[in-house]
N, C-alpha and C positions, 0 to 999 in steps of 0.2 A: 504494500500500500504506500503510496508516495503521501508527502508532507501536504501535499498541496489538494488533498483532494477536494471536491465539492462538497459540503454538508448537507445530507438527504435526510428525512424520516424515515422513508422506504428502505434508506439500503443500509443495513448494518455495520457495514464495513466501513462506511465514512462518519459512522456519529458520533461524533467526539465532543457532544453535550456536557453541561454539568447544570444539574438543580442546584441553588442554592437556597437552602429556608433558614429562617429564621431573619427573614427580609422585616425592618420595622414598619408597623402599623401605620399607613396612612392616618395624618390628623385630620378628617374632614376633607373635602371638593374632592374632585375627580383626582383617578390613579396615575394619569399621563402628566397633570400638573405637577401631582405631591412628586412622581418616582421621576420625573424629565430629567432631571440635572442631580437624582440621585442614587441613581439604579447599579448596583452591587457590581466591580468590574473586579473580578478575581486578575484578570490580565495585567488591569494598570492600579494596583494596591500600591498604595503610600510607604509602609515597612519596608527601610531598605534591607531590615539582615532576610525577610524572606523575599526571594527572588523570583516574582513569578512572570513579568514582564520580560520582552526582549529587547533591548536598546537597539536595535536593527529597524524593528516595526517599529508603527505609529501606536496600532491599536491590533490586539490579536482579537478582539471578540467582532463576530460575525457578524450577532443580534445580541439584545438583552430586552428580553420581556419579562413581564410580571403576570402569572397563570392565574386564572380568578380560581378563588379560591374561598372556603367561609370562613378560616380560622382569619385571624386576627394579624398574625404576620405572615403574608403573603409570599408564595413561595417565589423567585424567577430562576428563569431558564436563559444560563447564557451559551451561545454557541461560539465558540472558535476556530476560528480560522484551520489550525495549524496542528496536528499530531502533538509535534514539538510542544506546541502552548499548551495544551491539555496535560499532556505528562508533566510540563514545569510545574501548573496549578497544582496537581494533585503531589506532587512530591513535595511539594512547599509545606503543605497542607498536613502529611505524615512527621513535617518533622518534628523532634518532641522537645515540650516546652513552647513553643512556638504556635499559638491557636490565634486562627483568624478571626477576628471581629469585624463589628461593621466600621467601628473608630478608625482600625487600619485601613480599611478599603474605601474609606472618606464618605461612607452614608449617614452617617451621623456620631454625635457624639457620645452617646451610650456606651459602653462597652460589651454588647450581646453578642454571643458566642455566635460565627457563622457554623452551619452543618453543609458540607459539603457531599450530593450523590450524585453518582455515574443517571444519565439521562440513557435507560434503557428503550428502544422499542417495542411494541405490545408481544411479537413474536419471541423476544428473547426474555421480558417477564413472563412470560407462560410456561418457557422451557424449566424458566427456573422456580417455581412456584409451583410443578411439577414431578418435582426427582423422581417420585415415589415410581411413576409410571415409567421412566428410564432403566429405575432398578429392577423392575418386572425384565426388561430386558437386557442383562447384564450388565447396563451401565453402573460401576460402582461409585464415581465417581461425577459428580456434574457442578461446571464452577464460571466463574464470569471474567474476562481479562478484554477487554481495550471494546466492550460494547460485543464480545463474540461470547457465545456458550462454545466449552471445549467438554466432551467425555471424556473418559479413558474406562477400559473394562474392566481393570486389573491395576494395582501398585508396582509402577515400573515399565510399563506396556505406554507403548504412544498411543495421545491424546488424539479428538478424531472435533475438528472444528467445525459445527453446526451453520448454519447461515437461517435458518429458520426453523418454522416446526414440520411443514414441506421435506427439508431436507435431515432433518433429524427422523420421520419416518421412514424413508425412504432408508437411511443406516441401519434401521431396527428389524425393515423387510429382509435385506442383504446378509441380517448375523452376523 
């Protein structure tokens, strides 16, 4: 998969998503007012010791929306551009001692923990939300890496990379 690919909902392979919740509570008027000039940019975060921005780019995020939602702090969806930017986010994000907030990421002054998750397509939560029905057919294993479901049958046996549920039955057909 190249750096550059297009971001699709459709295709698995390029969704290199991330939900962010724990986005703070609009005060009152519309969502496009309150979030315009303050919507969560894991790309371009203020904290210089975590890195999650590339000095090369302007801006790694594709889109940033805020999903409606009825809780209270609404959740957004940013996309990225870049392979590269996603893995920097999410590495940043792992390291320890070092939790993102929204103070960091310049949405406000509060100090509320950001939650950061992989933005899954409907076909690869189903897969995974599912084991049970994989393990009926020797999958022992079933797990999630860069937005792909991988099996394996066995500990030590190579991994078998899904693309949907299409194609995860069609594995199950084969044995």
């Amino acid at each position: 998969m190249s750096q550059t690919d297009s971001i699709s909902k459709t295709t698995i392979n390029s969704e290199i998503s991330i939900e962010e919740s724990n986005e703070p509570p609009a005060s009152g008027g519309s969502e496009e007012k309150t979030f315009g000039k303050n919507k969560a940019n894991m790309s371009q975060q203020k904290d210089p010791e975590i890195k999650t921005s590339d000095p090369d780019t302007s801006s790694d995020s594709y889109s940033i929306e805020v999903l409606p939602s009825k809780a209270a702090r609404k959740p957004i969806l940013e996309k990225l551009k870049r392979v590269k930017a996603y893995k920097r986010v999410f590495d940043s994000y792992k390291l320890p001692g070092k939790k993102l907030t929204t103070s960091k990421c310049g949405v406000d002054e509060q100090n509320s923990a950001i939650c950061l998750n992989e933005y899954l397509p409907k076909t690869v939560r189903f897969l995974l939300k599912h084991p049970k029905e994989l393990k009926k057919h020797g999958f022992q294993f079933v797990w999630c890496k860069g937005g792909q479901v991988h099996m394996s049958k066995d500990e030590g046996q190579p991994h078998v990379r899904t693309k949907g549920v299409d194609h995860a039955e069609l594995l199950i057909r084969r044995g």
